[in-house]
C-alpha positions as CSV (number, residue, x, y, z in Angstrom):
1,X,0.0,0.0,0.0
2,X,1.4,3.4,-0.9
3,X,0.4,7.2,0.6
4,X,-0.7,8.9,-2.1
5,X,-1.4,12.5,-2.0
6,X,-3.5,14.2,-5.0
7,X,-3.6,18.0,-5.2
8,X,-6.9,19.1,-7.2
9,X,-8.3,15.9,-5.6
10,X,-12.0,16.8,-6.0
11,X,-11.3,18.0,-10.2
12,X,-12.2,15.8,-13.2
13,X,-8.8,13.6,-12.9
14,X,-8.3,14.4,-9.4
15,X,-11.3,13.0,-8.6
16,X,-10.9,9.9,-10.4
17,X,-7.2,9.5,-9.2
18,X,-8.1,9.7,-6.0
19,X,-11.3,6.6,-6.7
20,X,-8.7,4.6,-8.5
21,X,-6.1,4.9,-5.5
22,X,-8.7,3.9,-2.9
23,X,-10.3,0.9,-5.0
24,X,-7.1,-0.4,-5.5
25,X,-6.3,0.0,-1.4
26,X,-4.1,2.4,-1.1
27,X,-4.1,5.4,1.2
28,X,-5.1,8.6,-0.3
29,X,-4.9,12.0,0.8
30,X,-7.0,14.6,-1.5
31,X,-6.3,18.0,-1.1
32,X,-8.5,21.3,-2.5
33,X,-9.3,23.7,-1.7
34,X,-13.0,23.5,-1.3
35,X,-15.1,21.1,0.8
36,X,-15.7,18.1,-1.8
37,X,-19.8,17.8,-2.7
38,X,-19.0,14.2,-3.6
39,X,-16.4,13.2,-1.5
40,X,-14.5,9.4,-2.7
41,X,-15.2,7.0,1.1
42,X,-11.9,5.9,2.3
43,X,-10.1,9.0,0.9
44,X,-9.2,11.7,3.8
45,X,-9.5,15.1,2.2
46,X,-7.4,18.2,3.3
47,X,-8.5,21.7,2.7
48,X,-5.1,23.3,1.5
49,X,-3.3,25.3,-1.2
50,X,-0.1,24.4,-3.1
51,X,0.7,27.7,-3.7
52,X,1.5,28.6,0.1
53,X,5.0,26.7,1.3
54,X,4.9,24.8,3.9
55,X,0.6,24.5,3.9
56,X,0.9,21.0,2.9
57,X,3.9,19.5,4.6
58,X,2.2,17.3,7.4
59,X,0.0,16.0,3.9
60,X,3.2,15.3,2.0
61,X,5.2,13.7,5.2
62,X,5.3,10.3,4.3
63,X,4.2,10.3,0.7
64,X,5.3,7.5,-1.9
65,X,4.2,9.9,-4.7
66,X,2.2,13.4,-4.7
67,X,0.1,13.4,-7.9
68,X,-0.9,17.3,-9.4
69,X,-4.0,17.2,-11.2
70,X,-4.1,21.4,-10.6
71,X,-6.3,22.6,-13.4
72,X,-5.5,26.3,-14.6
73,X,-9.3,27.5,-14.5
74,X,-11.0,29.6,-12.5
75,X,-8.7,31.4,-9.7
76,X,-5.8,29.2,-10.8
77,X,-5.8,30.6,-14.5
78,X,-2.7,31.7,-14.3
79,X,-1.4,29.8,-11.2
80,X,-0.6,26.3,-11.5
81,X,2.7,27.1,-12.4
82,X,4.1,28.8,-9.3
83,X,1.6,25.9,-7.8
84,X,3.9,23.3,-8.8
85,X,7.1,25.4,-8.6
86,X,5.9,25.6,-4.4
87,X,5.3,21.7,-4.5
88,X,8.7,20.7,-6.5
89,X,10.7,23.1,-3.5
90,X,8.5,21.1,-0.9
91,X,9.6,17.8,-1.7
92,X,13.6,18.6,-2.2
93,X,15.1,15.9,-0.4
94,X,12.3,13.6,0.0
95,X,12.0,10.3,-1.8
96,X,8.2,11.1,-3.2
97,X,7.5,11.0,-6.6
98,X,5.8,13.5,-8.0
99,X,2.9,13.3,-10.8
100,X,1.7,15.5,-12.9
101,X,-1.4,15.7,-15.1
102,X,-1.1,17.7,-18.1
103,X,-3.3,18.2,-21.4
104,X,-3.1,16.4,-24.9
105,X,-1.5,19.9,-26.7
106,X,2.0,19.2,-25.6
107,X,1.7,15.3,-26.9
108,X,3.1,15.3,-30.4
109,X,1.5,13.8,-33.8
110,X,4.0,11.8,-34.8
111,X,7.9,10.6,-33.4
112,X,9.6,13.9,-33.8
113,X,7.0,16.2,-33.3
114,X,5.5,18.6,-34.1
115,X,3.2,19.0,-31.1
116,X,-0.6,18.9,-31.1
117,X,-0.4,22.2,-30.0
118,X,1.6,23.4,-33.2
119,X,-1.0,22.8,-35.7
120,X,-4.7,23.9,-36.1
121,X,-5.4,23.9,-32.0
122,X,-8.4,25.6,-30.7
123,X,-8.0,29.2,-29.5
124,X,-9.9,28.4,-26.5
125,X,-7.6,25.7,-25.3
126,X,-4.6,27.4,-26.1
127,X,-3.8,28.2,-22.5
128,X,-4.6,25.8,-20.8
129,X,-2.4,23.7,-23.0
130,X,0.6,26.2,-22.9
131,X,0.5,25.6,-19.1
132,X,0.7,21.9,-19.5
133,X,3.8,22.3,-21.8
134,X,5.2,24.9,-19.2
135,X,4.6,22.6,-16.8
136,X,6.9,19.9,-18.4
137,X,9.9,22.2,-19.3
138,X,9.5,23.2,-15.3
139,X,10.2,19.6,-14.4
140,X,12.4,18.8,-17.0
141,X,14.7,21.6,-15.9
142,X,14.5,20.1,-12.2
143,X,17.4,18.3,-10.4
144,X,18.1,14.8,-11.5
145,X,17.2,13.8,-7.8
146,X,13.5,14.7,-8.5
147,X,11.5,11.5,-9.3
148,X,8.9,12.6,-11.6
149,X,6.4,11.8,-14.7
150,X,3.9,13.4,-16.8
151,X,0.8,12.2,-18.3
152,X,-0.6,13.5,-21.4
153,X,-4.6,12.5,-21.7
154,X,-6.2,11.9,-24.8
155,X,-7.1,14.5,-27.0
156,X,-10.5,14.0,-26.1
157,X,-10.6,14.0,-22.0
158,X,-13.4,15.3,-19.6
159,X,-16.4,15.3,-17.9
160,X,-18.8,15.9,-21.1
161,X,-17.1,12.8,-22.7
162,X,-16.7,10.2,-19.3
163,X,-16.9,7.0,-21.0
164,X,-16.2,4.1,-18.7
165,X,-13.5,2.3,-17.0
166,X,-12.3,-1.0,-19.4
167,X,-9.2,-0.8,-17.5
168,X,-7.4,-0.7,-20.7
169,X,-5.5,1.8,-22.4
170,X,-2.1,2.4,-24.7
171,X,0.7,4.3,-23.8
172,X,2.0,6.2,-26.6
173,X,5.0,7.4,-25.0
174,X,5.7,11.1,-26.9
175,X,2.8,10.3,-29.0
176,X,-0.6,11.0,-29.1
177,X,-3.1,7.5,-29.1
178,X,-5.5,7.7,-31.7
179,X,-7.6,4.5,-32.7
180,X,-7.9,2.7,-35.7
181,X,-10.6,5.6,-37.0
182,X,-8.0,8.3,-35.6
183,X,-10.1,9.5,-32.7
184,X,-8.2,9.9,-29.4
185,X,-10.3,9.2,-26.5
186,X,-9.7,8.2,-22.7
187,X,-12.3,8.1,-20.2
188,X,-11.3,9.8,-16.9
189,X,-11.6,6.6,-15.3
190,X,-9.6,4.5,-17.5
191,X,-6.9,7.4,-17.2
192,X,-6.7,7.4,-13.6
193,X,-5.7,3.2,-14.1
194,X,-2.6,4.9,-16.3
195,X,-1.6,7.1,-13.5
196,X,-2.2,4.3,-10.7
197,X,-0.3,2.0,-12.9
198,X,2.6,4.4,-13.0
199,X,2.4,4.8,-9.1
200,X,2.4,1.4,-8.5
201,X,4.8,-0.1,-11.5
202,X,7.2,3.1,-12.2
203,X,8.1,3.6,-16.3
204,X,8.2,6.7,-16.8
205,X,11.3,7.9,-14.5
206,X,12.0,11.5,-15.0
207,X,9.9,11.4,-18.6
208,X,6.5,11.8,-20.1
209,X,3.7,9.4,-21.8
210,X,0.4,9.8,-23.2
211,X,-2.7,7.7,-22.8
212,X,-5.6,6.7,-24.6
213,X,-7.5,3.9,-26.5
């Protein structure tokens, strides 16, 4: 059994981190900011915000991997960054491996790029997908002693396309999945199995990998 910590706990991928974690019987520790409406039983939950040091170290004492699913919405527009920035400084030292969810525009369209984001990307999404690949170069200019990995979701992932868990998915490595009719799909459940898998079987040391059907 491993402590897991997952900051944005009660999101769309937080939230189904943090149901994977449990089912699978480990202990979890979900952290927002907010009182969750539909809190996960057997999860403890944690008000608390990443973005004050120090806030969260009697969450992250004792962590086996903290897990940022830290959406850049709302309040946290323009945030998540010095968010993870406060988080990578909080576990210098430790032996915790950090996770972090990211979006589908930094995953690229073909070994050697270019990036999903580089082509005909939708204005709307265009930040939120800038953070994610901000979000990598940040951990990718870390110290080597930092244990971390990055998840890219499909490129279609959320709560108005769910799906199910099959408890399948491919890993793509660099690449963005698409199926044999070229959609790219994950449901948040079967995502959170990718993320849980990495936890408990780590391939991804220090690297990213994308998910999806």
């Amino acid at each position: 059994m491993a402590r897991i910590v997952v900051l944005g706990g009660t999101g769309y991928a937080g939230r189904h981190i943090v149901a994977e974690a449990v089912n699978r019987g480990h202990e979890v520790i979900a952290v927002s900011r907010s009182t969750p409406s539909d809190a996960v039983q057997g999860a403890s939950y944690v008000q608390g915000s990443a973005l004050e040091k120090g806030s969260l170290a009697s969450a992250f004492d004792g962590a086996d991997a903290v897990v940022s699913a830290l959406s850049p919405r709302g309040d946290m527009t323009d945030r998540v960054l010095d968010a993870l920035r406060v988080v990578i400084a909080e576990l210098d030292g430790a032996r915790t491996r950090l996770g972090v969810v990211g979006g589908a525009g930094g995953s690229l369209v073909a070994p050697g790029g270019p990036r999903l984001f580089d082509l005909d990307f939708p204005e709307e999404y265009k930040h939120e997908a800038q953070v994610g690949i901000d979000s990598l170069a940040l951990l990718e200019s870390t110290d080597e002693s930092l244990d971390w990995f990055f998840v890219h979701p499909a490129e279609v992932f959320g709560p108005w396309a769910e799906g199910e868990r099959t408890g399948h998915y491919r890993d793509g490595g660099d690449v963005i999945v698409r199926d044999d009719e070229g959609k790219s799909f994950i449901s948040g459940a079967d995502f959170a199995v990718a993320v849980v898998d990495e936890i408990e079987r780590p391939a991804h040391r220090r690297a990213r990998f994308t998910v999806g059907y």
